[in-house]
Structure formats: C-alpha cells, structure tokens
N, C-alpha and C positions, 0 to 999 in steps of 0.2 A: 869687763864689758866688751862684748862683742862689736869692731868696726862695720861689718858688713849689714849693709841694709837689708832686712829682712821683707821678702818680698809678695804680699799679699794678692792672690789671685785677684784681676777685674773680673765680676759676675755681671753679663748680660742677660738680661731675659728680656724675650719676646713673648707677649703675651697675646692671646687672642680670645673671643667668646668663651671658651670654654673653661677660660679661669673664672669666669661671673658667672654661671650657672647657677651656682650654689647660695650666690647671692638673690638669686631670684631673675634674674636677667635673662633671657632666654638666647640660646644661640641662633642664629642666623645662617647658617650654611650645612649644618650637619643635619641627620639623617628627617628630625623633626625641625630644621630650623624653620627661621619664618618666611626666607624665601621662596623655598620648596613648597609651605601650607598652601601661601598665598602670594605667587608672583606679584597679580594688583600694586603691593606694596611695594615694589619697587620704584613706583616712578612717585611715590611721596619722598624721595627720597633722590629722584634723579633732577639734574641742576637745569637743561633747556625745558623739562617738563614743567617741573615746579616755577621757572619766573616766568612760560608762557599763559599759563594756565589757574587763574582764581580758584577755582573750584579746587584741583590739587590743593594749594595753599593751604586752604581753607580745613581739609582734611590733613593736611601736616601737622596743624596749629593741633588739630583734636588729637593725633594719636601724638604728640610731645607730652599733649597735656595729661595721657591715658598712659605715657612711657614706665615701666617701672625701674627704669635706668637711674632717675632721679631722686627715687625714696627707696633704691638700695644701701644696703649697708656693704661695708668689706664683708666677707667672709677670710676663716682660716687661713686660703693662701694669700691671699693679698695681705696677711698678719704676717707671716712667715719671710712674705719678701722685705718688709720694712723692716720685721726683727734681725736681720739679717744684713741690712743697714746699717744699725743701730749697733750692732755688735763690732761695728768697725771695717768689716772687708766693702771694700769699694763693688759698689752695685749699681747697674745704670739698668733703667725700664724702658724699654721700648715697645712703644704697645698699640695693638690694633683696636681698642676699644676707647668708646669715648663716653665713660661713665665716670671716670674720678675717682675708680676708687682705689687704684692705689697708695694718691696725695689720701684719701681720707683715713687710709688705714697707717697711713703716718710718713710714707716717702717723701722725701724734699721736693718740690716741685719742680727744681731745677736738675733733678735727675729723672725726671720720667718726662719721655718723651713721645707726643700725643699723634702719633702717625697719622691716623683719623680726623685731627682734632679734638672738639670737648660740646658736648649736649649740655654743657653748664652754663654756657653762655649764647649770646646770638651777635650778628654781624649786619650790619647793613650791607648789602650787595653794591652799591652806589658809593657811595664812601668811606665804608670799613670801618665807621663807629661799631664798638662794641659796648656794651650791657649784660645784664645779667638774663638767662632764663625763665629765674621766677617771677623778676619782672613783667618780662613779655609774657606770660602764662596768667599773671592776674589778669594784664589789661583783655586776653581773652578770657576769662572768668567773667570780666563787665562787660562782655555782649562786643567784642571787638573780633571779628572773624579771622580776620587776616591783618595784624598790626600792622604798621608803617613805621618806617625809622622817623624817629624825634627831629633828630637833627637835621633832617634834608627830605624828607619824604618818601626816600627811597624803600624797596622791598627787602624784609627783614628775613634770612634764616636761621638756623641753631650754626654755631658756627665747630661746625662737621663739615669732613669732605664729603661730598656729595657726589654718587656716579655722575661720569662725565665732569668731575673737577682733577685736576693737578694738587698731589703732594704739596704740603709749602717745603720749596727747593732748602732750606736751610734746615727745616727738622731733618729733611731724610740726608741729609750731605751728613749732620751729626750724628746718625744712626748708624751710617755708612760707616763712620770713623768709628764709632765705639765696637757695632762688630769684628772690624780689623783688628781693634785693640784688647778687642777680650782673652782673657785666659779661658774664661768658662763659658760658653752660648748655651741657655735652654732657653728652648721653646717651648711654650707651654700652653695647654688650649686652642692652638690655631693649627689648618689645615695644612698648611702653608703652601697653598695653592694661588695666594692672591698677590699680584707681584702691583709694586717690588720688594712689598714686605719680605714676601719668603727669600726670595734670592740672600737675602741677610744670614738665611741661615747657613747658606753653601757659602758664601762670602767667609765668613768665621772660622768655615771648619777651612777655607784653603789658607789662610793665615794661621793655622795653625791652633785653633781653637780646638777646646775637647767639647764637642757636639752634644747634648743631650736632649731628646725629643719626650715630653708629656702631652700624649692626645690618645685621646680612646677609639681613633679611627688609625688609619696607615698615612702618611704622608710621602712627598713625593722625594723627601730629602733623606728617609729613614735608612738608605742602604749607606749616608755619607753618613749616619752617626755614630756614636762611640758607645750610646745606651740608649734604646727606646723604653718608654716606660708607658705601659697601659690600664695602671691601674688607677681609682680615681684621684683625679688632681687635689680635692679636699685633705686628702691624708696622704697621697704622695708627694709632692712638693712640698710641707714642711717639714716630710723627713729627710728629703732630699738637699733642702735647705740647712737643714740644720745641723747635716751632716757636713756640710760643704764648712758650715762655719766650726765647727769644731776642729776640722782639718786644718781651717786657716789659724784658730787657737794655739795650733798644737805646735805649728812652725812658728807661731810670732814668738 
C-alpha cells in the first residue's frame, strides 16, 4: 500500500443566474433578464429606497410573494454539483444566487456559500432577528402589507444583499480563501461582470487555478481561462462534472 497521499483536486464553482434558469428562475442581467425588461425593479430591491419608502415595501412584500425562486426545484446542474460532492472530491460553492438550491439539491450547507445572501429567510434591519420567509409571506397572505419584525418592531427584508448594501465581510474573506485554494475554478452562469464576485475568478486563475468559464454570453475574464464553454449549462456542466470526478476516480 502506497505511503503517499493521494491528492484530490479542490472544485470551486461560482455560480450565477444562469445555473437556475432551467429551474425556472429567470436571469437578471443577460440579454432578457429582468433588469433590462424593467429597470422600475430595481429599487424593490435597492436598500435607502426600500426602508425610506412604504409604498416600495409594500410592492417588495408582493413580488417575494409572486418570486418563483421559492417554489423552484434544482434542476440537472445543481444535481451534478452535489453528485459530485458525494462522490468524494472536495467541492466548495460559491454562489451569486439566493434561491437555495444547491443545499436543496443536496450540498452541505456548510460548503456553499451565499454571496448574495438567501430569499429563504428575512432579517430585521433594526436588530437582525431572523425567521423564516414563508413565514413573513403568510402573515402578508392575512392582509399584512408591509410586516414588522416581532421582536422590536423594526422594518423587515428577505435577508439578501441589497443594492447599496455590503457583502458580509466573512463570507467573501471565505470565498476569497477557497478561490486561492482551488485546484479547479468554474464559473458557471454568471457574467462576471459584478464585482467582487467576479474578480474570484482572475483571483484562482493567478494562484494557479485551471480556469473554466460556463456562460452562453462572453465574459470579461474569458481570455484568462483554460476552457470556455458555450454550450447549454443544463447538459454541459454535468458532463463537465462528471468528468472531472472520474478523473479524480482514476488517480485515487
């Protein structure tokens, strides 16, 4: 029996919109996202607009309630990346979405890490109680506009970053560390145009990472990678996954 430790590539993936697509989830930035349909949207979603402003609020509360982020399912890739876990090669998620579903499609929740945040839960602005979503989404079902935190009466949102909010400084110091530390970086679904997500991914490739971009558009990091890939994420990424783990098979 062999002394030497046999040594298993780290797989980082960065994920963005365009891994949930397929789950039904609509992208945000690309050619039909929902910025571009309908600027408006934005400022349900921007942080001086939203706690100056009831009426915003009020239409937050509705399109949370209207979100189809919450009664998505995984799709395929979000399968590929847990199976892939589960197969043994160390995989950390880092990810620009805040739908859950890669813990849903089975990742430990302690390796995916929510850049964004999570639209699963909510936060009081005031003192940082948290609860669930579906909670606050009933008590608006019974005629409640704009909920109030329980505990102090303060103003409640989904607890997502919010234009005009700050990363929490300890997820992304962690994101930071795992892209230094990766063997493997794909990105996947995201522009990566939205800093400082993106810079993660020129981070990896100067440590030495093998670069791998999945997005159906160009990116600004694609001349630093090792392979772009354009084809759709639904059945490219679990070939790409699972090719990766067969590889790591081959050498354990």
């Amino acid at each position: 029996m062999s002394s030497e430790t046999t040594h298993r590539p780290l797989v980082a993936i960065l994920s963005g919109a365009g891994i949930s697509t397929d789950s039904g989830i609509p992208d945000y930035r690309g050619p039909q996202g929902l910025w571009r349909r309908d600027p408006e949207a934005e400022k349900l979603v921007t942080y001086d607009i939203y706690m100056t402003d009831p009426e915003i609020r009020r239409r937050s509360w509705l399109m949370r309630r209207d979100s189809e982020a919450l009664r998505a399912r995984p799709n395929g890739a979000h399968e590929a990346v847990a199976r892939l876990e589960r197969s043994g090669v160390p995989v950390r998620v880092i990810t620009q979405n805040v739908d859950g579903l890669h813990q849903l499609a089975g990742m430990p929740a302690r390796k995916v890490l929510e850049l964004h945040g999570t639209a699963r839960a909510v936060e009081c602005t005031h003192c940082q109680a948290r609860s669930g979503m579906a909670e606050a989404l009933e008590r608006v079902a019974a005629g409640e506009a704009d909920p109030a935190c329980r505990e102090c009466g303060g103003i409640l949102k989904s607890a997502t970053v919010m234009f005009g909010e700050n990363l929490d400084p300890e997820v992304l110091t962690e994101a930071v560390a795992v892209a230094q530390a990766a063997d493997i970086f794909i990105a996947v679904g995201t522009s990566l145009q939205v800093q400082p997500a993106a810079s993660l991914a020129g981070m990896a490739a100067e440590h030495g990472a093998r670069l791998i971009i999945v997005n159906a558009e160009p990116t600004p990091y694609d001349e630093l990678a090792d392979e772009v890939i354009r084809e759709p994420i639904g059945t490219a990424l679990p070939a790409l996954l699972d090719q990766i783990g067969e590889g790591a098979r081959a050498t354990g």
